[in-house]
C-alpha positions, 0 to 999 in steps of 0.5 A, a space after each residue: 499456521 501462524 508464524 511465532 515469537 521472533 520469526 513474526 516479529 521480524 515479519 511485522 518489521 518487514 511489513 513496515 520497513 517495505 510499506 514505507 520504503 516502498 512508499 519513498 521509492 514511488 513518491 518523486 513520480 506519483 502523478 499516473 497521468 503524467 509518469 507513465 511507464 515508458 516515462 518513468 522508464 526514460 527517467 531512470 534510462 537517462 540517470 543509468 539506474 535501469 535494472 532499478 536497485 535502489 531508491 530513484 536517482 536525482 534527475 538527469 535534467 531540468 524537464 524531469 526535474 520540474 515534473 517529479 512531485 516536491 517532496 522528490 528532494 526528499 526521496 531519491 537516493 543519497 537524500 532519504 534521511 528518516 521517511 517523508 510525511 504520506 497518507 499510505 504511512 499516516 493511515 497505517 499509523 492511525 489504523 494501529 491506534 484504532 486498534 490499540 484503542 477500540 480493540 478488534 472490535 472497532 465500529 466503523 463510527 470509531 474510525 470516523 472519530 479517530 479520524 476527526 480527533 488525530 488526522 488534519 483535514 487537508 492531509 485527506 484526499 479524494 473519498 477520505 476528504 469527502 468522507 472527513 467532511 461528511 462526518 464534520 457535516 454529521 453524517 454517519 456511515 455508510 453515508 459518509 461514503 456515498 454522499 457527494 463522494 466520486 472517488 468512492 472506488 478509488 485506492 484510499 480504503 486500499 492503503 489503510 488496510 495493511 495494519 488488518 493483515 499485520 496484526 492478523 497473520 495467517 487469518 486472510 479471511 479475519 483481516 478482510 473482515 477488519 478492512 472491510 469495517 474500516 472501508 466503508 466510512 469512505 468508500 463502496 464496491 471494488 474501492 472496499 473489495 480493495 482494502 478487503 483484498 490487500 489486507 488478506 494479501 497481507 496475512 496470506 503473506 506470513 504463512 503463504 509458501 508463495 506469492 502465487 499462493 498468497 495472491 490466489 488466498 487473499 482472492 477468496 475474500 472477495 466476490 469472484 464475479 467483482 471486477 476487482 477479482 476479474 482483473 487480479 485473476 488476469 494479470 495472474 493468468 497472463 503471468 502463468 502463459 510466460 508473457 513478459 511484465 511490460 506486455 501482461 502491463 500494456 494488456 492489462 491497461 488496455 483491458 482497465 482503460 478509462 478508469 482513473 490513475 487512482 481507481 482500484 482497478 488499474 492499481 490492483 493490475 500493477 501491484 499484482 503484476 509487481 509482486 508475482 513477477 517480483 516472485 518474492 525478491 524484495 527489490 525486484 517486488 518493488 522496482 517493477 511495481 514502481 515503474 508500472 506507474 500510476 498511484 506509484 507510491 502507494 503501490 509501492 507501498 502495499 508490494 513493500 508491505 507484502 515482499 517485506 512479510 514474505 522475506 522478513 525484515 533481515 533480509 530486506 538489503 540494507 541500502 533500503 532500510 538504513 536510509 529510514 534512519 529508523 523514524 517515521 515523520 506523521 500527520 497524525 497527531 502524537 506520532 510525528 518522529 515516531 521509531 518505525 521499530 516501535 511502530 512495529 513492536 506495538 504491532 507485534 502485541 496486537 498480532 499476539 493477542 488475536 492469535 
């Protein structure tokens, strides 16, 4: 059953206030090789800000301070006015104007071109930029995916994927599908299984009595036997046994090692990880996804999106949401200091129109 009227419009805020907080939250230690969980950890020790409630702290010295990503000025606590530029929100963005424009019809070719028309080249990353530059060689998909591309089961389809979920809600299966149309201009096996499940973790989220619930749907979109799957279901299992976050973590990394901070597989243990232990708390979602390390941003992002359909953006503390200022800054071209609540609004009538 899809949630309706005001109930969903306060869900599909929720989705984009969590995306986007969560995203600011995870940004100053995005570097998975440098800031690992026993750092970031440290971090947080030194600056008396473990339980995480809030957005990071400054640093509490020089060495932490010349390690966190430039943008950190940006995004600690006290400093957060309106959202710094990123791809995990740029990408949420261009997947509502693909929609507003091409309907949920869309071809993986019209991804391609809105891409080339609205999205700077060097705001691309790994399989996205190898992708953008195929198709500026002339390339079509799948083609764009496989040619010269590395990263092509990284976390870049992943993160696109949570407008599919928004305006989808309650329909995991048809979100999957829109995902899926969307990953494979860049990206092939578990790195499209990753868009497919986020965005049927999303739409799970508006109708799910749980975030067990959720996660167990949005594995049915996805072959069972992929790594991906084998991977989400242990986290999953370990979490049921009663075993602690940060021991379920340190398992898990063992079991993905060798992989990438950036592949799907390892991000996909955090956030998992990050949201059943968070059980549907907003902060506590967000927190211990943050410090499960890796691709920090961006899982902080998707477990936004997620604890934020849950609960509803009403319910999101304020210390999270007044910070944003309500304004989005974008490299998408037309959308720079755009409302997060008018983002949110034009969602809302696309959600209502695939109902």
């Amino acid at each position: 059953m899809t949630p309706v009227g005001s109930e969903l419009a306060d869900r599909v805020l929720g989705g984009w206030l969590g995306r986007i907080a969560g995203n600011m939250l995870g940004k100053p230690v995005e570097r998975g090789d440098h800031w690992t969980r026993e750092r970031i950890d440290r971090y947080l020790r030194r600056a008396d800000a473990l339980p995480l409630t809030d957005y990071l702290p400054e640093p509490a010295d020089e060495g932490d301070r010349l390690a966190l990503r430039p943008e950190w000025r940006e995004c600690v606590r006290g400093r957060v006015h309106g959202s710094c530029r990123d791809d995990d929100v740029d990408y949420a963005i261009l997947g509502l104007h693909l929609l507003e424009t091409h309907g949920f019809d869309f071809t993986t070719e019209q991804v391609g071109d809105l891409w080339l028309l609205r999205l700077p080249y060097l705001q691309t990353f790994t399989a996205e930029r190898a992708a953008y530059r195929n198709l500026a060689n002339g390339l079509k998909p799948p083609l764009t995916a496989t040619y010269d591309n590395p990263y092509q089961e990284w976390i870049g389809a992943l993160i696109r994927a949570d407008v599919h979920g928004w305006t989808s809600p309650g329909a995991p299966r048809r979100a999957a599908s829109l995902a899926r149309r969307d990953a494979v201009l860049s990206h092939t096996g578990n790195g499209v299984y990753g868009a497919m499940w986020a965005a049927a973790l999303v739409s799970a989220a508006f109708t799910a009595g749980t975030v067990r619930e959720a996660v167990e749907q949005a594995l049915t979109v996805i072959p069972a036997s992929s790594r991906l799957a084998r991977t989400v279901r242990r986290v999953a299992s370990l979490h049921e046994t009663g075993m602690a976050w940060d021991d379920t973590l340190t398992t898990v990394a063992e079991e993905t090692a060798g992989a990438h901070w950036i592949h799907t597989i390892p991000n996909a243990a955090v956030l998992t990880a990050g949201l059943l232990y968070g059980d549907g708390d907003f902060t506590r979602t967000v927190a211990l996804t943050v410090r499960g390390g890796l691709d920090t941003d961006s899982n902080g992002a998707t477990a936004g999106s997620v604890a934020g359909v849950l609960c509803g953006a009403a319910a999101i503390p304020d210390r999270w949401k007044d910070p944003l200022e309500d304004t989005v800054r974008s490299a998408v071209f037309g959308f720079d200091g755009v409302r997060i609540s008018e983002l949110a609004e034009r969602t809302v009538r696309l959600a209502r129109t695939s109902a």
